[in-house]
N, C-alpha and C positions, 0 to 999 in steps of 0.2 A: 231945598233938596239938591239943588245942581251941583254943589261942589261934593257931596257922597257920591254921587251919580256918575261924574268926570270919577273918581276913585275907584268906585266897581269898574267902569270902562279899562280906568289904567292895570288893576289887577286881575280882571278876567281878559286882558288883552283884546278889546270886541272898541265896537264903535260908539260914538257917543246917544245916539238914536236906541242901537241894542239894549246897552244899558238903561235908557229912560224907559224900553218896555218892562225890563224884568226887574229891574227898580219898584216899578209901579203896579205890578203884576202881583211881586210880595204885595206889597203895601199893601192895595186895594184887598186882593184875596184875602189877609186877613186882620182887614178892617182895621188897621191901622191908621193913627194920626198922619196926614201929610204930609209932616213938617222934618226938620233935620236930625231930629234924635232919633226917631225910629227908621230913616232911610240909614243912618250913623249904627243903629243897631243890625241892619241886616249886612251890607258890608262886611262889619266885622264878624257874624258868623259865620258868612262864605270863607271869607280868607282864613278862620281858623280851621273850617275843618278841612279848607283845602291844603290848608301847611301839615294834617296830620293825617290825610288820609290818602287816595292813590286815585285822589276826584278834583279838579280844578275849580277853580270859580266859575268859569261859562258852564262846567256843566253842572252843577247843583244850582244853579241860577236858572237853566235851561230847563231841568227839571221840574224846579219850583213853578216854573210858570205853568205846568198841563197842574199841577198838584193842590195850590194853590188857597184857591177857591173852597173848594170840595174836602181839603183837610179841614180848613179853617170851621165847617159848618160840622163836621164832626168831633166838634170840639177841641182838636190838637193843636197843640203851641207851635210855633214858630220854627222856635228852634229842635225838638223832637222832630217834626216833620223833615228838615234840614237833613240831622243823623241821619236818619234809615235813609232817605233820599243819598248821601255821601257813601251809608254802609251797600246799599245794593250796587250803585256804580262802580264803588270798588271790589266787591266781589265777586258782580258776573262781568263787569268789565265790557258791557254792555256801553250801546249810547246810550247818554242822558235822554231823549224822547224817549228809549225805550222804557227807562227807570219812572221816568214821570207819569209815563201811562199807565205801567206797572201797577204802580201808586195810586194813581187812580181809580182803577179799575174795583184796587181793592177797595178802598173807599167805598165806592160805589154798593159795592155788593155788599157792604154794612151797612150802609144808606136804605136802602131798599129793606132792610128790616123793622124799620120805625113804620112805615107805611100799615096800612089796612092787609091783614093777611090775602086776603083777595085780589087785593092791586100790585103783590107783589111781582116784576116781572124779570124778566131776563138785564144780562149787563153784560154787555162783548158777546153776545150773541151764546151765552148760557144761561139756562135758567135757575136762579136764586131760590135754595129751599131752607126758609129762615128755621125749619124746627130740625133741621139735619146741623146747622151749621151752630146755633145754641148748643144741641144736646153733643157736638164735637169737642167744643171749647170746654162745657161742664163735664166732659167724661177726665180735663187734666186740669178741673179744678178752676178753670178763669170764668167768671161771672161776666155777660154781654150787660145785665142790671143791676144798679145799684138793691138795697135791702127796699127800698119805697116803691121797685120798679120802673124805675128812669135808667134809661140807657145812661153808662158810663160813658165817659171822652174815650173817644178810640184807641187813643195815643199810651192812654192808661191799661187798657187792655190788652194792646200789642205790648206792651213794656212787660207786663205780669207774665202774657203765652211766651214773652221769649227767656223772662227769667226761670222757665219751668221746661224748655224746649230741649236743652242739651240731657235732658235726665228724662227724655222719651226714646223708644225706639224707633227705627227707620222707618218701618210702616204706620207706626200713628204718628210722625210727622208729617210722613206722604198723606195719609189718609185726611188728617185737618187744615193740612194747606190746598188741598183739593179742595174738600168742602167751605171753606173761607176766602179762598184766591182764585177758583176757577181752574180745571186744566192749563187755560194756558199762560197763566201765570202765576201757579204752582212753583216753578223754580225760582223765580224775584220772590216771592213771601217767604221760601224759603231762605234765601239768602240774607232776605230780613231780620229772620230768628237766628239764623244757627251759632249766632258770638254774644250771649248777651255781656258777657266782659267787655266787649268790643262796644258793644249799642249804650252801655252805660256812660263810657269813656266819649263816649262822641256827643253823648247827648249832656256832658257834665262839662265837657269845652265849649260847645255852643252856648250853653249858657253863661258862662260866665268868660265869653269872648271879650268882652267889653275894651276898645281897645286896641284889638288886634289886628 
């Protein structure tokens, strides 16, 4: 993995240590082989969407690392986690930590719906009400379960709420990014939906970065 590693270092501009954390931060988070294809794989995602977006490599790398983990267990790919990660940086223009937590947070507060309704609790210091935040998403149409009742991949879900997002009003935009992202990161999940021209486009380079 060292010689992708010295490569993330030389195009995120960062040090050779930096690199081996958020090298290994992707990887580990999500469960990814070890070995040089897949550090070879992420690499080239950063740098592509850093050549197409208005987000560098330290910081969707820096991102990746709070996000990580916690996308990975909610099912989402790699590289979709990357996009939104690239599209909020470039949108609110925010730091990466910020975007990463962002990211997280919301995660989180998805997470907390698989749990026992009773053990359901708070995430950033609000409290999670999983049957406001279902009947949110099915008021425009997005399913949080598949037809057998198994939670969908998150990543699927956000991909569907944002293909349906531009053809909502202000206030049930406000209103579902509330109940999904929390007040206070309501405008990061918004900034997440509001292109999905844009979220397609990033999430259809990442993938097929290979390369780059």
């Amino acid at each position: 993995i060292s010689a992708e590693t010295l490569k993330l270092a030389k195009i995120a501009g960062i040090d050779a240590a930096e690199a081996t954390d958020k090298m290994t931060a992707a990887l580990r988070g999500f469960n990814m082989e070890l070995n040089e294809a897949s550090a070879s794989k992420i690499a080239d995602v950063y740098s592509e969407l850093a050549a197409i977006t208005a987000a560098d490599v330290d910081e969707i790398s820096t991102a990746m690392t709070k996000t990580a983990s916690i996308a990975s267990n909610a099912g989402m790919e790699f590289e979709t986690t990357a996009a939104f990660l690239s599209q909020i940086i470039e949108t609110t223009r925010e730091s990466a930590e910020t975007a990463g937590t962002a990211m997280k947070t919301v995660i989180a507060r998805f997470q907390e719906l698989k749990k026992d309704p009773a053990e359901i609790g708070e995430v950033d210091g609000e409290v999670v009400d999983a049957n406001k935040i279902e009947t949110a998403l099915r008021s425009v149409g997005v399913a949080l379960r598949d037809t057998s009742g198994q939670f969908r991949d998150l990543d699927d879900v956000f991909l569907e709420l944002s293909s349906k997002w531009d053809s909502l009003d202000t206030n049930t935009q406000r209103y579902i990014a509330t109940i999904a992202a929390g007040s206070r990161q309501q405008s990061r999940f918004i900034a997440m939906m509001s292109d999905y021209g844009r979220t397609t486009e990033l999430v259809a380079a990442a993938s097929s970065s290979a390369g780059a």
